[in-house]
N, C-alpha and C positions, 0 to 999 in steps of 0.2 A: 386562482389557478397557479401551481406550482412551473418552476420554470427548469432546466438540465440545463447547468454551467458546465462547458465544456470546454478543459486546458487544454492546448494542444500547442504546439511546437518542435521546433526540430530537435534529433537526438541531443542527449547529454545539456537540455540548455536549464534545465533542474526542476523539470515538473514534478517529480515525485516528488523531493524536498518540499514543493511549494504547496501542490497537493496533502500535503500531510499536518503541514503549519496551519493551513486554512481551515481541514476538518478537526483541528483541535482548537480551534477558535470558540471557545461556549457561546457569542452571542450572533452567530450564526445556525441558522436551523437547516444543518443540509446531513440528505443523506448520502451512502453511496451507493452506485452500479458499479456491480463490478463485472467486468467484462472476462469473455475466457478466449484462448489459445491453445495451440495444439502445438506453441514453442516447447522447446523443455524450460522448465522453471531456472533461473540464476541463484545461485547460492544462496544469498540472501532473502528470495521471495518462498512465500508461504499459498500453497493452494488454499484459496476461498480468500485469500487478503487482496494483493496485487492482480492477480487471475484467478480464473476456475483454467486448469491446467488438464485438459483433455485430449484425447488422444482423436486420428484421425475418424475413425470406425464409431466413436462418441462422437463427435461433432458433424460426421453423415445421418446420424442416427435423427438428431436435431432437428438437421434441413428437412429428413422425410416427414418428421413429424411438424414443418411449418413453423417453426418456434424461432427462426434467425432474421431479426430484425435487419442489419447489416453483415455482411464478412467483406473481409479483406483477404487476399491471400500475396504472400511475398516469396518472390523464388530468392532464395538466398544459398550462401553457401554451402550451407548443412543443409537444402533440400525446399522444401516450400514450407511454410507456416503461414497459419489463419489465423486472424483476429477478426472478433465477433461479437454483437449483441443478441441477446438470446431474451425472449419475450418469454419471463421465466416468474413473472409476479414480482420483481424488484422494483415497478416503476408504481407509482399511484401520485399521479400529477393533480390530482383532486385537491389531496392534503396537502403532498411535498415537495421539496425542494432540492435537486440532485446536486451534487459536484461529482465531473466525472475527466478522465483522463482519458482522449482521443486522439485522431489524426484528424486532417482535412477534411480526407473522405468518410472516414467515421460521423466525422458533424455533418456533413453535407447529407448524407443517408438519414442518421435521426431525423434533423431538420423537414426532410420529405417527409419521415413517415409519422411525426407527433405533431409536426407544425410548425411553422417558422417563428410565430408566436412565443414557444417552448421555449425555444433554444437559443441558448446565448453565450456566445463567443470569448474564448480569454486567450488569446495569441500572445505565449511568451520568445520572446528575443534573447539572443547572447551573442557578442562578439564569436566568429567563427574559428579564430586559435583557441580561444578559452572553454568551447567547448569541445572542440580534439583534445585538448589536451584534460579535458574531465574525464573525455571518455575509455581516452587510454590509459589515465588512472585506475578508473572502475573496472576496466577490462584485465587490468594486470595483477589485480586480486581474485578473478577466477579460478577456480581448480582444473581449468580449461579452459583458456582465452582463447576468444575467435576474434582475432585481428582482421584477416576477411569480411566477416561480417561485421565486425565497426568500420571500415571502411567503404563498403558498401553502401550501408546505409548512411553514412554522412553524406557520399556523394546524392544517394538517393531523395534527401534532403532538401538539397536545394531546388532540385525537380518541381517534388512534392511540394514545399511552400514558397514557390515562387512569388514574385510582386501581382502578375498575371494571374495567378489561381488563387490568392489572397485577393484580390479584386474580385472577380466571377465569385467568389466566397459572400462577398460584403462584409469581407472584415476592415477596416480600417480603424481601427482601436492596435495597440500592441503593449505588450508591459515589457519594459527591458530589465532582464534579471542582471543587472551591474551590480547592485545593492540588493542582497537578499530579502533585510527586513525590509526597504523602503518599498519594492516591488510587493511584498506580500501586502504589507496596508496598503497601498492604491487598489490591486485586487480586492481584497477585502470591501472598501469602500464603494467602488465600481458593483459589486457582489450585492452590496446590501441596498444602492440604489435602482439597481433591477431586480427587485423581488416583489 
């Protein structure tokens, strides 16, 4: 039975980076979900790579039709945005093995709905200046930086993956990204002993 490894962490602490190292690993056999939103896309992200990048009116359409596994909806600066898994034929846990890029509450919804068996946890860490200040590195290469919403959501953050809702999670494993490579092999290895 194939298992949905699922990063998750607070903003800017380099899950995409880590995310991407992982699935270019050839001796792992994972594939991916990829999740959509109804954010606008970031310069650098590509509809069907990072997201399915849908509008609201698309992603109602969805729910009538029963297809949304989880959403999340965030009132942010610029307005609300939804993040969502959508039960779209990308999962076949018969054969496969996922690697996927979530929140808390993301994993904690899978989790209910495939099984707690399924699903399995990669909580990455990073010092808390180190990630302000990645984020408003990455934000300052927008063609439109939302300094609100980076700040937002950092506060938001600490909310979201408290000690307390890390616990009620059953996460107590963490990988600290201080060492990018050292932090990907332990993932990696942790990865290949639960599969």
């Amino acid at each position: 039975m194939g298992k949905i490894f699922c990063l998750m962490g607070k903003s800017s602490c380099g899950k995409d980076t880590i995310y991407k190292r992982i699935l270019s690993d050839a001796s792992l056999p994972l594939k991916t979900l990829i999740p959509y939103t109804t954010r606008p896309a970031r310069d650098e992200e590509t509809n069907g790579v990072e997201y399915y990048f849908l509008t609201d009116e698309e992603q109602q359409q969805l729910a009538r039709q029963g297809k949304i596994i989880e959403l999340r909806a965030y009132h942010t600066v610029h307005g609300i945005w939804k993040y969502f898994t959508v039960n779209d034929h990308q999962i076949n846990l018969e054969q496969y093995h996922y690697l996927i890029i979530g929140t808390l509450e993301s994993y904690l919804k899978l989790r209910d709905y495939f099984g707690r068996d399924s699903l399995v946890p990669l909580y990455i860490e990073l010092e808390d200046g180190e990630r302000l200040q990645r984020a408003l590195n990455r934000e300052r290469i927008q063609s439109h930086p939302k300094y609100k919403e980076l700040c937002r959501r950092f506060l938001a953050d600490d909310q979201d993956f408290s000690r307390e809702n890390l616990k009620q999670a059953d996460i107590a494993i963490s990988f600290v990204n201080d060492d990018l490579d050292g932090c990907i092999r332990k993932i990696i290895s942790y990865i290949q002993a639960n599969m």
